[in-house]
PDB file of the backbone (N, CA, C, O) and the ligand in Angstrom, with CONECT records:
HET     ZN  A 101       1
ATOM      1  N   UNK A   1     163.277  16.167  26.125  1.00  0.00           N
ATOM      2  CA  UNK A   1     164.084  17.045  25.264  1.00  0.00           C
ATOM      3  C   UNK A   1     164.928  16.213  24.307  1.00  0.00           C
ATOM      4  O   UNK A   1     165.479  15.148  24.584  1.00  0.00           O
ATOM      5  N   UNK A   2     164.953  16.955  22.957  1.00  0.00           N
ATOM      6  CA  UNK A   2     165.516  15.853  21.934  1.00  0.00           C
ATOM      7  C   UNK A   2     166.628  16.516  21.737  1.00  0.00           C
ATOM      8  O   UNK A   2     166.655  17.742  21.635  1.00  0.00           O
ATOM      9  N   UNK A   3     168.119  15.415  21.632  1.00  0.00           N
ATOM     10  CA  UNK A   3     169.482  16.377  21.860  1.00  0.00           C
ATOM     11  C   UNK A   3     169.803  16.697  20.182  1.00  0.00           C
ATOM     12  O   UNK A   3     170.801  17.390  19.982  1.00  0.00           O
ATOM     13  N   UNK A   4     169.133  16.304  19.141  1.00  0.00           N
ATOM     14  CA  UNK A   4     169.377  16.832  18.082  1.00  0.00           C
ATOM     15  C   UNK A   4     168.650  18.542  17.693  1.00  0.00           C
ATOM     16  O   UNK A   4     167.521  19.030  17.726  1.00  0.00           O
ATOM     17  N   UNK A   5     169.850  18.962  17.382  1.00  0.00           N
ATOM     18  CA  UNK A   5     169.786  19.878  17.082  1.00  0.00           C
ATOM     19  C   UNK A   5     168.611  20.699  15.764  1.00  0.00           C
ATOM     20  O   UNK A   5     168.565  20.098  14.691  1.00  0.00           O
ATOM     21  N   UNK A   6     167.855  21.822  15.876  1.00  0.00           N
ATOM     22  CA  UNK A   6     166.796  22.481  15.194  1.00  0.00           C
ATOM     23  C   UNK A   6     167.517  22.684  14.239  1.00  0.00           C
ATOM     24  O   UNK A   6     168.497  23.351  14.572  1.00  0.00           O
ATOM     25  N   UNK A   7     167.490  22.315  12.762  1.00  0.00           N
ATOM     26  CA  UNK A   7     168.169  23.576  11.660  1.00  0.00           C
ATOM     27  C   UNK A   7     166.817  23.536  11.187  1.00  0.00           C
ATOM     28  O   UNK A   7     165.708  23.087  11.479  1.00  0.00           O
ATOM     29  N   UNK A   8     167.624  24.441  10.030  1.00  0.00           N
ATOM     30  CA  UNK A   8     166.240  25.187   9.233  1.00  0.00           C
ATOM     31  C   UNK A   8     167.143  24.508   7.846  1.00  0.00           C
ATOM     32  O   UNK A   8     167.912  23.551   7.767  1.00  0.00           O
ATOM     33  N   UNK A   9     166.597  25.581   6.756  1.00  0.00           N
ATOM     34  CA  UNK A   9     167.424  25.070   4.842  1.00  0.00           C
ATOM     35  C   UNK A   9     168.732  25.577   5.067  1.00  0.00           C
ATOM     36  O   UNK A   9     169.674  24.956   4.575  1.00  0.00           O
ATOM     37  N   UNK A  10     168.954  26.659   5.765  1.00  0.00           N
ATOM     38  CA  UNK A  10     170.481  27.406   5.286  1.00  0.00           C
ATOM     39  C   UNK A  10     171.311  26.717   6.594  1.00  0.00           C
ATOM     40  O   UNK A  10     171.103  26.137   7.660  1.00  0.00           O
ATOM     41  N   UNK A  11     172.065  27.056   5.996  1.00  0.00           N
ATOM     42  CA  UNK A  11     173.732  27.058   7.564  1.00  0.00           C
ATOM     43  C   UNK A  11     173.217  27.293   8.395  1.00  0.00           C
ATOM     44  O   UNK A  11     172.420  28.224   8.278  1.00  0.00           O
ATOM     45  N   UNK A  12     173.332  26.633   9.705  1.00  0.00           N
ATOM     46  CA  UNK A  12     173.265  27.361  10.605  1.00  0.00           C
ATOM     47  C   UNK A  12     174.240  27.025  12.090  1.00  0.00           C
ATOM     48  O   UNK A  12     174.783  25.931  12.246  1.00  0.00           O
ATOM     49  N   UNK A  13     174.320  27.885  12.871  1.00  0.00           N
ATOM     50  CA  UNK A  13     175.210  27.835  14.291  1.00  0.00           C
ATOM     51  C   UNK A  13     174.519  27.219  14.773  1.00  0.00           C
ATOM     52  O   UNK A  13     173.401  27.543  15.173  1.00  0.00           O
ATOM     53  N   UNK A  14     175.300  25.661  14.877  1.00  0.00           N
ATOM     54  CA  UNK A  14     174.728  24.628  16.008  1.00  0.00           C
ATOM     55  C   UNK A  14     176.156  24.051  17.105  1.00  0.00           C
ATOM     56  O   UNK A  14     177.095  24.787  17.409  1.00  0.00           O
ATOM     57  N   UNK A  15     176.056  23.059  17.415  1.00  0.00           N
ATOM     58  CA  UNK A  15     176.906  22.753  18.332  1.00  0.00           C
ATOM     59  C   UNK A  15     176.698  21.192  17.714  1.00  0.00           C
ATOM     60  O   UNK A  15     175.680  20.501  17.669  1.00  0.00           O
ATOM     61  N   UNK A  16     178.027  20.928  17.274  1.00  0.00           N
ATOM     62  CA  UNK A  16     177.849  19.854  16.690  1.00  0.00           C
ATOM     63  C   UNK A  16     177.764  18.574  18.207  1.00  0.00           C
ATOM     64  O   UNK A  16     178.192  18.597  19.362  1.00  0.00           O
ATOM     65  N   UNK A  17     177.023  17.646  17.426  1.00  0.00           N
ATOM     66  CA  UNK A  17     176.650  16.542  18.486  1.00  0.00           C
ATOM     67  C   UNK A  17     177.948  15.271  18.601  1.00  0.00           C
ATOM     68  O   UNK A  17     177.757  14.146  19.063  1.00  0.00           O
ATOM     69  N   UNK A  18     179.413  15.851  17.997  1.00  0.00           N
ATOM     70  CA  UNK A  18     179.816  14.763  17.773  1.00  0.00           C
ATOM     71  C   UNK A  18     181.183  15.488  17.982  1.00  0.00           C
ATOM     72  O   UNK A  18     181.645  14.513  18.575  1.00  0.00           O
ATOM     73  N   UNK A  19     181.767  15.987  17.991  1.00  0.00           N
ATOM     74  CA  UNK A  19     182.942  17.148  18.357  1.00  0.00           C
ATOM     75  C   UNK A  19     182.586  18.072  19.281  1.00  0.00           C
ATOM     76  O   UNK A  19     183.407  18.666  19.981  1.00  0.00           O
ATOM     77  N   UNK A  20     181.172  18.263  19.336  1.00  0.00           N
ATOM     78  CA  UNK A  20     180.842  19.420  20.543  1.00  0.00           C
ATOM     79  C   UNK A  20     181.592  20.495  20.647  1.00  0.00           C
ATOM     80  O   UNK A  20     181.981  20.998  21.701  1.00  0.00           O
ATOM     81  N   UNK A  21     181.913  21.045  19.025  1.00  0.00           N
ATOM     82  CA  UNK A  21     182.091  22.130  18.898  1.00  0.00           C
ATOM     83  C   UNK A  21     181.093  23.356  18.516  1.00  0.00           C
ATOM     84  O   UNK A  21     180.021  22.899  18.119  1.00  0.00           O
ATOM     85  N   UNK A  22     181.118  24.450  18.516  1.00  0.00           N
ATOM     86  CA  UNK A  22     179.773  25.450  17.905  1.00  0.00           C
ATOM     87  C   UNK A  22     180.469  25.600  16.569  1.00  0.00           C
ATOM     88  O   UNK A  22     181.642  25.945  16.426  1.00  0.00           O
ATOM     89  N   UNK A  23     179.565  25.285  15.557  1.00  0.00           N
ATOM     90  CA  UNK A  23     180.052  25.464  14.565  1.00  0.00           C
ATOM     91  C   UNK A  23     178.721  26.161  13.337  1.00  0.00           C
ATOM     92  O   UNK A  23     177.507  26.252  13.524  1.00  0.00           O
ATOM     93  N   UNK A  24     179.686  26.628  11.897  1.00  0.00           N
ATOM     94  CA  UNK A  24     178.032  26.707  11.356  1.00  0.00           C
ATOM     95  C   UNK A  24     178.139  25.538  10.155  1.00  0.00           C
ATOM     96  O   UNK A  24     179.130  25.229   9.493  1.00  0.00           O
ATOM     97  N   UNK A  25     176.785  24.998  10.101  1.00  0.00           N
ATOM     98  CA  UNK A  25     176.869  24.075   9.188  1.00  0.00           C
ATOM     99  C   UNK A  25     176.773  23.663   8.037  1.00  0.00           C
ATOM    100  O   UNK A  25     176.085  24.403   7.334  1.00  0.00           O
ATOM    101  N   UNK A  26     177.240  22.644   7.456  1.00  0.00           N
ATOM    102  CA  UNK A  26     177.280  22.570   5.718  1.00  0.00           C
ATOM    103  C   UNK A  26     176.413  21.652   5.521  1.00  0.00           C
ATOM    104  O   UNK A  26     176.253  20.543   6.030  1.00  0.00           O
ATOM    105  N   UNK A  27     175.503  22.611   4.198  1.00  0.00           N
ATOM    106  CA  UNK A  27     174.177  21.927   3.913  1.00  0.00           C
ATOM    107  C   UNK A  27     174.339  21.288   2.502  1.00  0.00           C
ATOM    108  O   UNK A  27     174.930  21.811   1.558  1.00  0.00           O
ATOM    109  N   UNK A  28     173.743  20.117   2.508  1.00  0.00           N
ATOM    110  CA  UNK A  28     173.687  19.383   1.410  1.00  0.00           C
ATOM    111  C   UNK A  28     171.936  19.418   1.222  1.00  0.00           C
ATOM    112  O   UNK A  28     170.966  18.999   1.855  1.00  0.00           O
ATOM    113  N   UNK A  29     172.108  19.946   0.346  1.00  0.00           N
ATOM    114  CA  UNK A  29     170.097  19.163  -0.283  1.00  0.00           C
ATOM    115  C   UNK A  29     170.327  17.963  -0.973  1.00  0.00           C
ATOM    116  O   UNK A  29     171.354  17.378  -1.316  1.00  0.00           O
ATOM    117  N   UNK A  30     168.995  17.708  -1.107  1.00  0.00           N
ATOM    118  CA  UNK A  30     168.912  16.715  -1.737  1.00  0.00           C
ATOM    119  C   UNK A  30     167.111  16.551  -2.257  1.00  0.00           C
ATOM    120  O   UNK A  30     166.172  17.162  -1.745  1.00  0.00           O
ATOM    121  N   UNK A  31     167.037  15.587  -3.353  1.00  0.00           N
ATOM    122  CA  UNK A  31     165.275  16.033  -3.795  1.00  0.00           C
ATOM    123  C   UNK A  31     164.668  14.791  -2.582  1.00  0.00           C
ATOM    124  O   UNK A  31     165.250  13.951  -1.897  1.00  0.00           O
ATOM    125  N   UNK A  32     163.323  15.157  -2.734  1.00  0.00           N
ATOM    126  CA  UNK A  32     162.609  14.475  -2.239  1.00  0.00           C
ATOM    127  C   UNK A  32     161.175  13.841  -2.726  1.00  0.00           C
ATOM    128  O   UNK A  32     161.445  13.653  -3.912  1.00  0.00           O
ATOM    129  N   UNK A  33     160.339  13.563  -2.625  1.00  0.00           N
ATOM    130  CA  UNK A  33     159.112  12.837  -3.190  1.00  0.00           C
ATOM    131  C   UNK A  33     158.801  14.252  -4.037  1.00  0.00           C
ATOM    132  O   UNK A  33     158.828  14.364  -5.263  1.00  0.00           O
ATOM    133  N   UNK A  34     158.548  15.127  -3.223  1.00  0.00           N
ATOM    134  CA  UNK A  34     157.782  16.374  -3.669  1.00  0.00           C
ATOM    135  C   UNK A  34     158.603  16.676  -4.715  1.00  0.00           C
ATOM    136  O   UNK A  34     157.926  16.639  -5.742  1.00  0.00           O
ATOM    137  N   UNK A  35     159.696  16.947  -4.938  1.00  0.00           N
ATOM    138  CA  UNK A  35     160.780  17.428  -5.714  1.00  0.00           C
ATOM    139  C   UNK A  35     160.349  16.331  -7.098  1.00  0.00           C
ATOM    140  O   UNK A  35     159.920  16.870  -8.118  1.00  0.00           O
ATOM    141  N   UNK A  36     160.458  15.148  -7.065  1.00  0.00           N
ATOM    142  CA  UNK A  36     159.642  14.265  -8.208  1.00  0.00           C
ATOM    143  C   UNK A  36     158.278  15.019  -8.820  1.00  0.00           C
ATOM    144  O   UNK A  36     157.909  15.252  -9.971  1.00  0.00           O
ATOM    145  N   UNK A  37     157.808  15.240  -7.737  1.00  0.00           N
ATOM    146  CA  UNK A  37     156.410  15.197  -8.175  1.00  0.00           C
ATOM    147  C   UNK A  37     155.898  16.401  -8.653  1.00  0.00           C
ATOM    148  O   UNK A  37     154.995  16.353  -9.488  1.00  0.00           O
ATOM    149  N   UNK A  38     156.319  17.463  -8.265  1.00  0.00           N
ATOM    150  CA  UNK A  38     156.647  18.681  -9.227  1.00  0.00           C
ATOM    151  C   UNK A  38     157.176  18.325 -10.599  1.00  0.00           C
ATOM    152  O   UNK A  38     156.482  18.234 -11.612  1.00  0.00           O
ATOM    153  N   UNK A  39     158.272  18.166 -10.531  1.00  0.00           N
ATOM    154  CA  UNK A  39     158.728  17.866 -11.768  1.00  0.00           C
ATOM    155  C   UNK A  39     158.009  17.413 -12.575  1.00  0.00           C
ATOM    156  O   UNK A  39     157.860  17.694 -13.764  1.00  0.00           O
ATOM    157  N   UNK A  40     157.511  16.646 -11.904  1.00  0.00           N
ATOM    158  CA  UNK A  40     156.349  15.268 -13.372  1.00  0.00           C
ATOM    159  C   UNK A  40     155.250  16.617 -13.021  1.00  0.00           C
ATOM    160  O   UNK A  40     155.282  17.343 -14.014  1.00  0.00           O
ATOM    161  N   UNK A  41     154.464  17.099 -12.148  1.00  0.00           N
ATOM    162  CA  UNK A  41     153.781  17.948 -12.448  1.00  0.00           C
ATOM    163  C   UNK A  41     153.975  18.991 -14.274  1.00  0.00           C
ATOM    164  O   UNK A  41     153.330  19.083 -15.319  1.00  0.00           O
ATOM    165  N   UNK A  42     155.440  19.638 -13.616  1.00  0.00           N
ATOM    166  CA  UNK A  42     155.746  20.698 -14.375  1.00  0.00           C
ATOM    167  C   UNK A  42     156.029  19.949 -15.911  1.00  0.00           C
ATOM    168  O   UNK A  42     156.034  20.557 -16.981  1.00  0.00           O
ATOM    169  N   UNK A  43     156.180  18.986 -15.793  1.00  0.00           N
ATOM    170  CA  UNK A  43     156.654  18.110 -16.905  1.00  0.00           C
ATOM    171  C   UNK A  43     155.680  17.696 -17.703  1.00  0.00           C
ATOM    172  O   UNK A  43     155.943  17.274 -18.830  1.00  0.00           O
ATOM    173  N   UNK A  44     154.229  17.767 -17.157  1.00  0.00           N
ATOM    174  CA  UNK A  44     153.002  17.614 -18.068  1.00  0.00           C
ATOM    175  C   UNK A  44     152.418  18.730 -18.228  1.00  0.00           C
ATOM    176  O   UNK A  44     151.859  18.999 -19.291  1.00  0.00           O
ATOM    177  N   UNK A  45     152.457  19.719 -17.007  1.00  0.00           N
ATOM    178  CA  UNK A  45     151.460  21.192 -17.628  1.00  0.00           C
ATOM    179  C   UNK A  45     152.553  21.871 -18.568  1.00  0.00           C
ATOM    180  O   UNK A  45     152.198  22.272 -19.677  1.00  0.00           O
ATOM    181  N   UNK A  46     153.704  21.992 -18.206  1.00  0.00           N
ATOM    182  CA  UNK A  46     154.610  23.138 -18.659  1.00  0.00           C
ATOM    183  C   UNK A  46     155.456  22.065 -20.012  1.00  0.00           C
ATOM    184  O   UNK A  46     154.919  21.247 -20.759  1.00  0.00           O
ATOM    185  N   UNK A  47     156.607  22.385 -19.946  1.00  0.00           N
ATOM    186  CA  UNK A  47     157.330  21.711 -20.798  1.00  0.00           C
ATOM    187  C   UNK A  47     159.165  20.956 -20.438  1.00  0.00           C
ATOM    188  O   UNK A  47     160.011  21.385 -19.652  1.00  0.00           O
ATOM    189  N   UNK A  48     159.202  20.310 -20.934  1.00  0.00           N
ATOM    190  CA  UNK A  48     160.885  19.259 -20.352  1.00  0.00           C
ATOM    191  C   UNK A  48     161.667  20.220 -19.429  1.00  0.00           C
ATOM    192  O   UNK A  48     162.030  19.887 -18.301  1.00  0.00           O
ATOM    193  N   UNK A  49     161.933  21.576 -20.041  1.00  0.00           N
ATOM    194  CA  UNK A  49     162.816  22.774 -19.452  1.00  0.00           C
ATOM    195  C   UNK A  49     162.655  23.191 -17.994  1.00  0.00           C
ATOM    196  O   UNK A  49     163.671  23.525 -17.384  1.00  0.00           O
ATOM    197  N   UNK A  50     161.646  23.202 -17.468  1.00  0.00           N
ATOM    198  CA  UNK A  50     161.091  23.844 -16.457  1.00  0.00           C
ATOM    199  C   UNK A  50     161.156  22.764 -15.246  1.00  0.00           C
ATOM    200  O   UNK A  50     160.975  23.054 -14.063  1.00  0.00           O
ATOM    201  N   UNK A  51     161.547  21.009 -15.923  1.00  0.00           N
ATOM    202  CA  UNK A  51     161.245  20.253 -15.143  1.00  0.00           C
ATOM    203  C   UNK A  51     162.731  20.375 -14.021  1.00  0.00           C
ATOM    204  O   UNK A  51     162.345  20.404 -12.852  1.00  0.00           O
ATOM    205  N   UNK A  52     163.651  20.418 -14.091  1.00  0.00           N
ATOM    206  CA  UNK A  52     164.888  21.135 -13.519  1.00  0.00           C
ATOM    207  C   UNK A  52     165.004  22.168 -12.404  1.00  0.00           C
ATOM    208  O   UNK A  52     165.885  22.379 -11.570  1.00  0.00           O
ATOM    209  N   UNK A  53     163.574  22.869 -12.716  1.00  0.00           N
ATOM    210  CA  UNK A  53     163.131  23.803 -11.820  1.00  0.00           C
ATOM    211  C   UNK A  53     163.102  23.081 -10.222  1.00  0.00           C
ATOM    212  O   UNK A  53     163.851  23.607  -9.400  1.00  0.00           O
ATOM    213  N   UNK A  54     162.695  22.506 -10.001  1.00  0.00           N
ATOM    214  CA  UNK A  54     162.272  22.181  -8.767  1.00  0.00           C
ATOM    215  C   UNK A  54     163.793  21.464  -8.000  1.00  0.00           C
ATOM    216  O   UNK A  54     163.981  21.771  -6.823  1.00  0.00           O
ATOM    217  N   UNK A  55     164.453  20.871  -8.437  1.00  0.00           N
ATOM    218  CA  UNK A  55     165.946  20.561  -7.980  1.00  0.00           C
ATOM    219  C   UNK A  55     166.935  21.259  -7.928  1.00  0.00           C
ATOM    220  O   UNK A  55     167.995  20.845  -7.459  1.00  0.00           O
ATOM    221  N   UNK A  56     166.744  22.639  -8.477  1.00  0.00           N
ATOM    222  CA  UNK A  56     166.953  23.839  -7.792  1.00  0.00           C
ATOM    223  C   UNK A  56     166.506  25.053  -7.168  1.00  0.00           C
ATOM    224  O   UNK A  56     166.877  26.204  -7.395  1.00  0.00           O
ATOM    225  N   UNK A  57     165.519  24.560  -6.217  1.00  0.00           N
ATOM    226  CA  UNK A  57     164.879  25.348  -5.143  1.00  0.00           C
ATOM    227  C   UNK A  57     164.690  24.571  -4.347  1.00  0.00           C
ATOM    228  O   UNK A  57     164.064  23.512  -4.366  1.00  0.00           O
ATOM    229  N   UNK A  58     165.540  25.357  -3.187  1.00  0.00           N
ATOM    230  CA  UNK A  58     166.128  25.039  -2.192  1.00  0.00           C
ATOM    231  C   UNK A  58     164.984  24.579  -1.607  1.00  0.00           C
ATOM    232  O   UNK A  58     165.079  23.388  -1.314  1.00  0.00           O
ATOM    233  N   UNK A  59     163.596  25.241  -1.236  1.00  0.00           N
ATOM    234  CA  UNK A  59     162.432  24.724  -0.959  1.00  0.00           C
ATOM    235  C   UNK A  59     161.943  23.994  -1.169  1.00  0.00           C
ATOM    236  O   UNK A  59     161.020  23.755  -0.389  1.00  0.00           O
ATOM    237  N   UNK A  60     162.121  23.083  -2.307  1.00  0.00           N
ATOM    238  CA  UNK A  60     161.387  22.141  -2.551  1.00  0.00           C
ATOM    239  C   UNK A  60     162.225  20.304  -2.313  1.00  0.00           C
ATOM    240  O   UNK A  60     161.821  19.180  -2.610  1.00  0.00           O
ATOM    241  N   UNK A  61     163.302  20.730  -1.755  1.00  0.00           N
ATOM    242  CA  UNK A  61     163.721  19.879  -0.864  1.00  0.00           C
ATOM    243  C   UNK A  61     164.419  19.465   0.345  1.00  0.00           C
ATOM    244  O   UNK A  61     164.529  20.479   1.034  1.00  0.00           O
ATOM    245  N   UNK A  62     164.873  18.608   0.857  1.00  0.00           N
ATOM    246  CA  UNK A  62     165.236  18.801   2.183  1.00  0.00           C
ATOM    247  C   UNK A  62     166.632  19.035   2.468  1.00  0.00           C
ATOM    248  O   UNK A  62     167.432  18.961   1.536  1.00  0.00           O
ATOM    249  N   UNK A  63     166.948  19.252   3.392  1.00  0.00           N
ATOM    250  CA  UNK A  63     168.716  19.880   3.659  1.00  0.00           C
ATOM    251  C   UNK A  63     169.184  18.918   4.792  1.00  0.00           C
ATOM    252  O   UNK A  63     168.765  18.659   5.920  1.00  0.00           O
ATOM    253  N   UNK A  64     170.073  18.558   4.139  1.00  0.00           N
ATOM    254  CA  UNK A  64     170.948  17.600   5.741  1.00  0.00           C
ATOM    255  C   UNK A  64     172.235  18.593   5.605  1.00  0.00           C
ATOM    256  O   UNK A  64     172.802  19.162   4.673  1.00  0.00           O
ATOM    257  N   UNK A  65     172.417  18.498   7.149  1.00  0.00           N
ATOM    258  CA  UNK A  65     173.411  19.546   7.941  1.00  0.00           C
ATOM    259  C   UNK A  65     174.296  18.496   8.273  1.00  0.00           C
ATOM    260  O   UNK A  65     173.923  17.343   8.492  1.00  0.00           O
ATOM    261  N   UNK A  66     175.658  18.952   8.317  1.00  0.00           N
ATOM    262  CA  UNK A  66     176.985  18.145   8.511  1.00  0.00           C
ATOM    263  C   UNK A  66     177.701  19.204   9.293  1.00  0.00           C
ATOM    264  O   UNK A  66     177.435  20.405   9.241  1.00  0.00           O
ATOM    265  N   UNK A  67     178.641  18.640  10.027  1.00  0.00           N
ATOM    266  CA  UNK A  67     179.626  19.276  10.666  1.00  0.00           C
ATOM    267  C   UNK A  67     180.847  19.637   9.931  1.00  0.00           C
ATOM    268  O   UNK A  67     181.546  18.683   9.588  1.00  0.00           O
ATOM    269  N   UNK A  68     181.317  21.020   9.565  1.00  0.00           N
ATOM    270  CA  UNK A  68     182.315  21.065   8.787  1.00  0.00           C
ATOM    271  C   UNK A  68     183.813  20.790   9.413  1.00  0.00           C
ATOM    272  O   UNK A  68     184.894  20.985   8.857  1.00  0.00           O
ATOM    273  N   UNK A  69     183.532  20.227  10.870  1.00  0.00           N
ATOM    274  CA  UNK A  69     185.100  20.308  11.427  1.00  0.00           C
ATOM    275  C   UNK A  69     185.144  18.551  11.468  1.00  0.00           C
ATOM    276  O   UNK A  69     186.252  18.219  11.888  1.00  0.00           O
ATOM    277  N   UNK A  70     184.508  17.661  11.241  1.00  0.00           N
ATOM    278  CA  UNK A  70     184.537  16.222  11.697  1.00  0.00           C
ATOM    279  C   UNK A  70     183.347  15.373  10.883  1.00  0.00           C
ATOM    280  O   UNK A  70     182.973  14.202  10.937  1.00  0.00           O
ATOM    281  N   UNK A  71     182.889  16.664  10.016  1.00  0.00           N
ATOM    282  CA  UNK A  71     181.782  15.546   8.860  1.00  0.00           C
ATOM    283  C   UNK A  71     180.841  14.905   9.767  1.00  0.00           C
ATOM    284  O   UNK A  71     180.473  13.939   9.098  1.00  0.00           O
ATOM    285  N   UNK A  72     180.285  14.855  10.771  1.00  0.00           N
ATOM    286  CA  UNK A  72     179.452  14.484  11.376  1.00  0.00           C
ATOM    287  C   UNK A  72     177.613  14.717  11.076  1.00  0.00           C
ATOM    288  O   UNK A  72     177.083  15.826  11.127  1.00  0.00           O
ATOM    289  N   UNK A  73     177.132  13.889  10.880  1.00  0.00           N
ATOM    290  CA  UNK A  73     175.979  14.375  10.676  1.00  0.00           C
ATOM    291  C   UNK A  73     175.191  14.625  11.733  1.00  0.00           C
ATOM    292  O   UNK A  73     174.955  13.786  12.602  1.00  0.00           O
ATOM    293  N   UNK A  74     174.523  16.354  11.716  1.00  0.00           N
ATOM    294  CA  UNK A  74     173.966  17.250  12.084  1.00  0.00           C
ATOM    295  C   UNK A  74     172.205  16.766  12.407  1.00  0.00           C
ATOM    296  O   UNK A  74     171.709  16.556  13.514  1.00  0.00           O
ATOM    297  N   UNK A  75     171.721  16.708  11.446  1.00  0.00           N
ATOM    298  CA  UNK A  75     170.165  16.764  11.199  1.00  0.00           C
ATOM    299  C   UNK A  75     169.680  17.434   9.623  1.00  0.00           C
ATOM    300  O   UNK A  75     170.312  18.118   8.818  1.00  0.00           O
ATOM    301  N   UNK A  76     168.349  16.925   9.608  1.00  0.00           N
ATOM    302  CA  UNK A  76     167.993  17.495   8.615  1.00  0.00           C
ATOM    303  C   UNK A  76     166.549  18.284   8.711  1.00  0.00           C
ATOM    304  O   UNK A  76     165.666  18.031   9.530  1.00  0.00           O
ATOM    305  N   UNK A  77     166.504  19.423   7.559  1.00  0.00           N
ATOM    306  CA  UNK A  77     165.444  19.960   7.561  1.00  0.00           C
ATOM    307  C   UNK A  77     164.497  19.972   6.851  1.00  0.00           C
ATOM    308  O   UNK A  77     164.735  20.613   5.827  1.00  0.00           O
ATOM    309  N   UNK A  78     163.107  19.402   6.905  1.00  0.00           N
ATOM    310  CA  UNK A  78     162.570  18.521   5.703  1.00  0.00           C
ATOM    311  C   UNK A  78     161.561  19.724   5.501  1.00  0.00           C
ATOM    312  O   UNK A  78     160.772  20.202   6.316  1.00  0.00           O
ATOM    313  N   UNK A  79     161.790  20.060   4.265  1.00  0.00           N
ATOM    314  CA  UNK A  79     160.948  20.927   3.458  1.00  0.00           C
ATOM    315  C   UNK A  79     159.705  20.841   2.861  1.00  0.00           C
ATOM    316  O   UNK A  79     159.260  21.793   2.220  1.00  0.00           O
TER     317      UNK A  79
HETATM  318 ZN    ZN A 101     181.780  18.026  14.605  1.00  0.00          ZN2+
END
């Protein structure tokens, strides 16, 4: 059994691993390979505008979870 905790993209009620409090958590995204590679996708079929698209959807990159009572890092959820 792995003691890090399951999140998903959004907040969620975990028990932080470091205060061992239940808390819900604060998500940071951030891009990832895919998130590039869309872009340069969208950036050759489509046009410059659209390339922006993908660094804001939430899906198309991954989310690290923090503890909002002690900043502790949570886990992440790779999209
Ligand atoms: Zn904590």
């Amino acid at each position: 059994m792995s003691s890090v905790p399951v999140v998903g993209p959004k907040p969620s009620q975990v028990t932080c691993p470091s205060c061992k409090s239940s808390i819900m958590s604060k998500v940071k995204h951030k891009p990832t390979t895919k998130t590039h590679l869309i872009a340069l996708l969208l950036c050759l079929c489509l046009c410059w505008p659209c390339v922006c698209v993908p660094y804001c959807v939430d899906s198309c990159r991954n989310a690290d979870h923090y503890c909002p009572s002690c900043n502790a890092y949570i886990g992440t959820y790779q999209s």
